[in-house]
N, C-alpha and C positions, 0 to 999 in steps of 0.2 A: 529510370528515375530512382531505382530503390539503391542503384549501387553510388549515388552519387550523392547519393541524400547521408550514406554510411561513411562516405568517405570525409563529408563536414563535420561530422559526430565526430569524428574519430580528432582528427583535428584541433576540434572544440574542445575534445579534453585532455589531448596533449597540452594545448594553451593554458587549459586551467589544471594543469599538473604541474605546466612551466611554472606558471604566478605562484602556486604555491610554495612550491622552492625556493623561488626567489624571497617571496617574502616571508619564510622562514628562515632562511642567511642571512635577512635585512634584520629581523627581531633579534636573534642572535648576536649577530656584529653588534646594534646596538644596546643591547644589554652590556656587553662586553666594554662597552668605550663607558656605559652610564657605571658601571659597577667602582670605578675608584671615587668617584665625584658624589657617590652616596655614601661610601665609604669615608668620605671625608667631612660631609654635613653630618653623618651621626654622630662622627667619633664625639666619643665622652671623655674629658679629661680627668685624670684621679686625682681626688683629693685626699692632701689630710688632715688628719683630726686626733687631737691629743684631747684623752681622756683621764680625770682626773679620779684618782681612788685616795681621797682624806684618809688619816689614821683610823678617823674613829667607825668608818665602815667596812672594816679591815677586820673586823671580828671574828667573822665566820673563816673556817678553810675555803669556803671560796664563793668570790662577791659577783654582781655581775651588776654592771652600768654600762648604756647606752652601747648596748651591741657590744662587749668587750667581758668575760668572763677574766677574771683576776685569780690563780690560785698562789695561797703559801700554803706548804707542807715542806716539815723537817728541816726550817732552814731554807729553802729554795723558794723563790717565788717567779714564775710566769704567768702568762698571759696569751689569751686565744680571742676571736673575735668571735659572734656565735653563729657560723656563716659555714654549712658546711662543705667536706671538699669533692662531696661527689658531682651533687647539682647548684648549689649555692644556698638550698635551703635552711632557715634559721632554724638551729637546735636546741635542746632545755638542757638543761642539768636535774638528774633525777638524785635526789637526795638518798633514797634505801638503796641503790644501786653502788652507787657513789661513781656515776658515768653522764657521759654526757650521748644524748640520743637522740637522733633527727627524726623527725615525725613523719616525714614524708616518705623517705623510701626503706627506712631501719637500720641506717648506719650508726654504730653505737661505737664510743672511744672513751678511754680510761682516763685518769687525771691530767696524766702525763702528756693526753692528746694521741698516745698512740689507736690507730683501728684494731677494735678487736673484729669486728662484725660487719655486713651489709655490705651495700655495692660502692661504698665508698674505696678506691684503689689508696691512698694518700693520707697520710698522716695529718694532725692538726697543725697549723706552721703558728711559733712563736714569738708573740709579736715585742718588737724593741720597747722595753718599759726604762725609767731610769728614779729612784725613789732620793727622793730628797730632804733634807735634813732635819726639816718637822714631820717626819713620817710619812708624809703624803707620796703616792706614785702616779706619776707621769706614764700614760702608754700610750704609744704612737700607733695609729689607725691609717691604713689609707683605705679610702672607701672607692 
């Protein structure tokens, strides 16, 4: 009896090694088929948004409205969103520096946007502005 009784054991967990596999091919396949069809309910479409910098808030070397740092220096004027480029975290502008610096991981970049520091790989990208004939500047956002 004891070798017959070993030999349904043994059996018994072939079966439940089988089912396992099986239904580990089964979750996998369907992840597999579920992964475009969530991919497609999350997707988030970009938007965007044009940001307005009036003359008279143009004072400073450099403004900052609604997510959008504005600089002039020397004649030249661009434009940064304050979103940085390592993780997407929002950055300040420190004024005794005269830099801008992410708080979260210490990516620090100069006026110009270029990285000087931290694990940011990527320079700041400069966003299409267009200034218009009452002084005021137009900068295009996509969020």
């Amino acid at each position: 009896m004891g070798a017959g009784s070993r030999q349904e054991e043994n059996l018994s967990r072939r079966a439940f090694i089988r089912r396992c596999a099986q239904r580990l091919i089964s979750a996998i396949g369907a992840g597999l088929l579920a992964y475009p069809i969530l991919s497609f309910v999350t997707f988030r479409k970009s938007r965007k948004k044009t940001v307005v910098f009036p003359a008279k808030d143009q004072s400073d070397a450099v403004s900052f409205k609604e997510g959008v740092f504005l600089i002039r220096r020397k004649g030249d004027t661009y434009a940064f969103t304050n979103k940085c480029t390592h993780l997407g975290c929002r950055f300040n502008f420190d004024p005794l520096s005269r830099t801008f610096r992410c708080p979260c991981h210490g990516s620090v970049f100069d006026l110009r946007g270029k990285r000087l520091k931290g694990p940011a790989k990527r320079d700041l990208e400069k966003l299409p502005l267009a200034e218009k004939r009452n002084g005021d500047i137009q900068v295009a956002v996509t969020l």
